[in-house]
N, C-alpha and C positions, 0 to 999 in steps of 0.2 A: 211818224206817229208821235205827237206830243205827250209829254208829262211833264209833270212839276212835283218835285220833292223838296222837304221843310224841314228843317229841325228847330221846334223852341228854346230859350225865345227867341223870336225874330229880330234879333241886333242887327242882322245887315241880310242884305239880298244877293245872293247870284245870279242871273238872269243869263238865260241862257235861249230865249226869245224876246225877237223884237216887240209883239203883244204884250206879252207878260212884262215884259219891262215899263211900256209906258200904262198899264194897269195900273202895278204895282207902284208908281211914280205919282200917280193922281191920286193915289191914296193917301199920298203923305209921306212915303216908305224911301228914304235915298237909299238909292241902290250901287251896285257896281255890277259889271258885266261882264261874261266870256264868253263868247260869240265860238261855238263850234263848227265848223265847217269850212269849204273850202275861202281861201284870201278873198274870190270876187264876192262870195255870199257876206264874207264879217267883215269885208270892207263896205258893202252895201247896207247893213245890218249899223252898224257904226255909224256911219253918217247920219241917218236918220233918229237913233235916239236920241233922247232928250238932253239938255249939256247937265243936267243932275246928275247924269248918269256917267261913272267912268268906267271905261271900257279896257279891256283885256281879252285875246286872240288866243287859242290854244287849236294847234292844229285839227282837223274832223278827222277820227281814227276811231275805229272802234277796238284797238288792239288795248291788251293787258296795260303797257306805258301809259294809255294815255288817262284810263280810272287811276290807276295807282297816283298820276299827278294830279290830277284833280281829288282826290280824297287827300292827299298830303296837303292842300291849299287851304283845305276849308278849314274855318276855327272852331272851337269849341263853341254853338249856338248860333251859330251859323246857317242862312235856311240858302236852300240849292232848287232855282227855277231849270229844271232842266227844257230843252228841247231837243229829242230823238228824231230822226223819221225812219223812212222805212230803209233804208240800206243799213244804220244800224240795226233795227231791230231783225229784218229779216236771216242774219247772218247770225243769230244767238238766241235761239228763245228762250234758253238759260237763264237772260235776264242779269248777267253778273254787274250790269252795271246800277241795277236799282238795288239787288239781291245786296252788294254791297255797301249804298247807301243806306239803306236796312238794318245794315248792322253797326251804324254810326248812331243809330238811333230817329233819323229821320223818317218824316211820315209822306206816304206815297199817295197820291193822288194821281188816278189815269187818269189823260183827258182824252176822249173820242169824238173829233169833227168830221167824222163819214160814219161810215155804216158799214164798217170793218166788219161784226160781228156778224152779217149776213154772208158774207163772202166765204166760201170751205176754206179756200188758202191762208185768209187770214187768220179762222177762229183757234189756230195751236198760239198763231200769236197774244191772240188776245186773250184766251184763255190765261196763260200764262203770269200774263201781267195783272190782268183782277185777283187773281191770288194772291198778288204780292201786298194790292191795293189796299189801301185805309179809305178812300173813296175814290170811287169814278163819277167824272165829270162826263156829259154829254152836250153837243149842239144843237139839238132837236128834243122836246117836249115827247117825242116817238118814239125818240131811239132810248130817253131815259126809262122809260116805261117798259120799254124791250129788255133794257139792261136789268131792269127790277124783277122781272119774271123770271129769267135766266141764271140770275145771280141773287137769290135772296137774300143770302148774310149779308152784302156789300153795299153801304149805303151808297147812293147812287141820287147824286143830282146834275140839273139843267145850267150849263155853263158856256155861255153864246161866245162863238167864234167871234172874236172884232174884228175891224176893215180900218184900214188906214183913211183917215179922211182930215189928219193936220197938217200934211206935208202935199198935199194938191186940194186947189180949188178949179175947178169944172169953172170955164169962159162960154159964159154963154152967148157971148153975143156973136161967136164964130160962126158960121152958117155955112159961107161960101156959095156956090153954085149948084152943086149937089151935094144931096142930104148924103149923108154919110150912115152905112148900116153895118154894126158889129158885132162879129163874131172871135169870141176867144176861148181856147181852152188847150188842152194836151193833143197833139197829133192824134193820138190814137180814140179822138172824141169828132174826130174830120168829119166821122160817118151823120154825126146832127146836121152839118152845113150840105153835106151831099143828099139825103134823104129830103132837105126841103131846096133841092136846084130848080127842080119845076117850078114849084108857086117862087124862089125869086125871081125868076127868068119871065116868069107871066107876070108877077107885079113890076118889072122893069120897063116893060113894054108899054104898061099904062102912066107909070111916074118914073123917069131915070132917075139913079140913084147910085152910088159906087159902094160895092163891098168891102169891108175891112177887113182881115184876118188876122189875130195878135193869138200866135201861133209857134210853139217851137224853136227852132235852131235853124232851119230849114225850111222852105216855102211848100206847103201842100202841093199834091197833083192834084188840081181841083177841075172836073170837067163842069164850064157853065159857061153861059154868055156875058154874063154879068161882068161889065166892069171889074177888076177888085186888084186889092193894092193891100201886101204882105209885111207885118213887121214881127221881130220873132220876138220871143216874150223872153224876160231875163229877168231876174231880182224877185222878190215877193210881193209887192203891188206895181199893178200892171198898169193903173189909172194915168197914170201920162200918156201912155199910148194908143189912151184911148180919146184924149182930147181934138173935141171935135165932131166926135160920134154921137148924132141924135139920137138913134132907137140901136138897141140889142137887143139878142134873142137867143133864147135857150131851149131847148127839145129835153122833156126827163120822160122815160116811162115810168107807167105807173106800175111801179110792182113794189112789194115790200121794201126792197132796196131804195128804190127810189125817194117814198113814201119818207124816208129816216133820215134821208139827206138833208144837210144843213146847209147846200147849196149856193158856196160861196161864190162860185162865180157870178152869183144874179147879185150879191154884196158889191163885189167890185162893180158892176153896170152901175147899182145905186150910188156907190162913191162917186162914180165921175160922171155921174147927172144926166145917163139916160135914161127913154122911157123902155122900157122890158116889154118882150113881148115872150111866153115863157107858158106851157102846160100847165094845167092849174094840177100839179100833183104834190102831196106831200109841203115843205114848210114853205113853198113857193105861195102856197094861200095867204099865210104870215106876211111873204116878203113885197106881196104887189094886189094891191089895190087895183082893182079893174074902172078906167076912168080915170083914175086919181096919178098913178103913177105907171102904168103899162097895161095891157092887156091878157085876156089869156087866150090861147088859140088850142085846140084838137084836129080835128078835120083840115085838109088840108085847104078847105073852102075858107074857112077859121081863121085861117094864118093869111092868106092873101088878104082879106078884107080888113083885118088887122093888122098889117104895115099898110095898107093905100091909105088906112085910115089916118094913120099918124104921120103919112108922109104929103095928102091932100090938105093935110092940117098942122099947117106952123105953129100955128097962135099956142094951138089945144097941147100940143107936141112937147113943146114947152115948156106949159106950167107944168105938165108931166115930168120933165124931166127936173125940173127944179123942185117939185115934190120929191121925185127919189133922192135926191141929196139932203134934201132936209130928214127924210126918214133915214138915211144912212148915218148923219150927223148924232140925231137925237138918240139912236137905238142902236146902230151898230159899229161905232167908235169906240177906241179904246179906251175914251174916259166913260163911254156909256155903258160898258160894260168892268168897269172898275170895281164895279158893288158887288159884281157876281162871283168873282175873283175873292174881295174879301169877306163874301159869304163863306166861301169855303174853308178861309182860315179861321174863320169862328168858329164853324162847326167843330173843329178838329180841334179847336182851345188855344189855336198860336194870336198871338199880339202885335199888332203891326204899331212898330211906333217909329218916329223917324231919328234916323241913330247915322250921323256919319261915318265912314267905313276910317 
């Protein structure tokens, strides 16, 4: 569960996410970095940011030692990008780690990129932490609105999730022999690829095609006929492993949950320049141009006629997918979403200026 906390003025940056880092870098801001988490994630984390940015490793603990050393680090005006996720948070709703920065004087900004607040499990978490909040950030235009009804005091703005898109460029002129069709997400998301086995296994039949799966640690038990060839997902952008893959597809129902999602997985498709085929539910209307950049299917009639479609049609398939990388480029990169980032330190009255650490 991300957040970001600040304290004025903004003389230096902590960064404590890969996003938030090169946000806050196209801003102007030089920063320095601590990358919390395990050695493969902030060695992975490290590589990739900007050489503006120097970096510093503190082990991912969520024990007493490890606040106490990071508030001993920070200096007087000093602002702190945190990034949490859910193993610390769900081990504390106490919260002593923000609770603490709190009392350094720094201002708290939740940031929400799902639809937590729908979930019964999550809402003690979440609840928790908008209490502590000076603002909450959301990824969807839906869930902000959700977060306003809910929370009235709290001002509460639209804060777009970025996608990596400086560090890969999508080869298009790869093809090969078969179209390549991909599917990626959490194991426990299998049940989208197995729900539509039929219509692949009946679109197979009409155009061969081999399935992807960028999945896990482990190779699914996937029962189909299909072709399909496993790579297991590691790091925070998936988009190399997806080179090569024409079209991907995503199943969301539609229900309020759904509706709020800010739906990154169709972000990463658009990074690595394929065409979407994807439920028109929720900010997926946002993310894919029907035509232009992917299709939308319901019925399962829908969803067959929409891969034959992109997969009978190279040409069309194509500027499809070279559409979703320009829309990814323009709209959901982390310099495209730079302004939104230091929209929020406006509001709140901090000054971003560029201050070597």
């Amino acid at each position: 569960m991300p957040a970001f906390l600040f304290k004025p003025p903004l003389h230096s940056t902590g960064i404590y996410s890969d996003p938030l880092a090169k946000a806050m870098t196209e801003l102007g801001v030089v920063t320095w970095c601590r990358t919390a988490g395990s050695d493969r994630i902030a060695s992975f984390i490290q590589r990739r940011l900007p050489t503006t940015i120097a970096s510093r490793t503190l082990p991912y603990s969520s024990h007493p030692p490890f606040f106490r050393r990071f508030l001993s680090e920070l200096r007087a005006g000093d602002a702190a990008f945190v990034y949490t996720n859910r193993l610390l948070t769900d081990r504390r709703i106490a919260c002593p780690f923000e609770k603490a920065l709190k009392k350094q004087g720094a201002y708290y900004v939740f940031h929400l990129p799902d639809a937590w607040p729908l979930s019964p499990e999550w809402r003690p978490h979440v609840d928790a932490r908008v209490r502590l909040a000076d603002c909450v950030a959301t990824v969807t235009p839906e869930l902000t609105e959700l977060m306003r009804s809910q929370y009235p005091g709290v001002p509460c703005v639209t804060c777009e999730e970025g996608v990596s898109t400086e560090d890969f460029e999508p080869d298009f002129s790869i093809q090969g022999d078969e179209p390549v069709i991909l599917w990626s997400g959490p194991p426990s998301k299998i049940k989208e690829v197995e729900r539509l086995a039929p219509v692949l296994e009946a679109v197979f039949r009409r155009h061969p095609f081999r399935l992807r799966i960028v999945s896990g640690r482990s190779a699914p038990r996937l029962r189909t006929r299909v072709p399909s060839q496993w790579i297991p997902f590691f790091g925070t952008t998936p988009a190399q492993r997806f080179q090569g893959s024409s079209i991907a597809f995503a199943q969301y129902d539609d229900t309020p949950y759904g509706r709020c999602k800010g739906n990154f997985k169709i972000k990463t498709y658009l990074s690595a320049g394929c065409a979407v085929v994807s439920s028109p539910v929720g900010y997926n209307r946002e993310l894919i141009r029907p035509g232009v950049n992917g299709l939308f299917a319901s019925a399962p009639e829908e969803w067959e006629a929409a891969l034959l479609r992109l997969l009978s049609s190279p040409d069309e398939c194509l500027a499809m997918r070279k559409a979703s990388r320009e829309l990814a480029v323009r709209r959901f990169s982390y310099k495209a979403v730079a302004g939104q980032y230091a929209g929020v330190l406006r509001r709140l009255g901090v000054e971003s200026r560029a201050v070597t650490k």
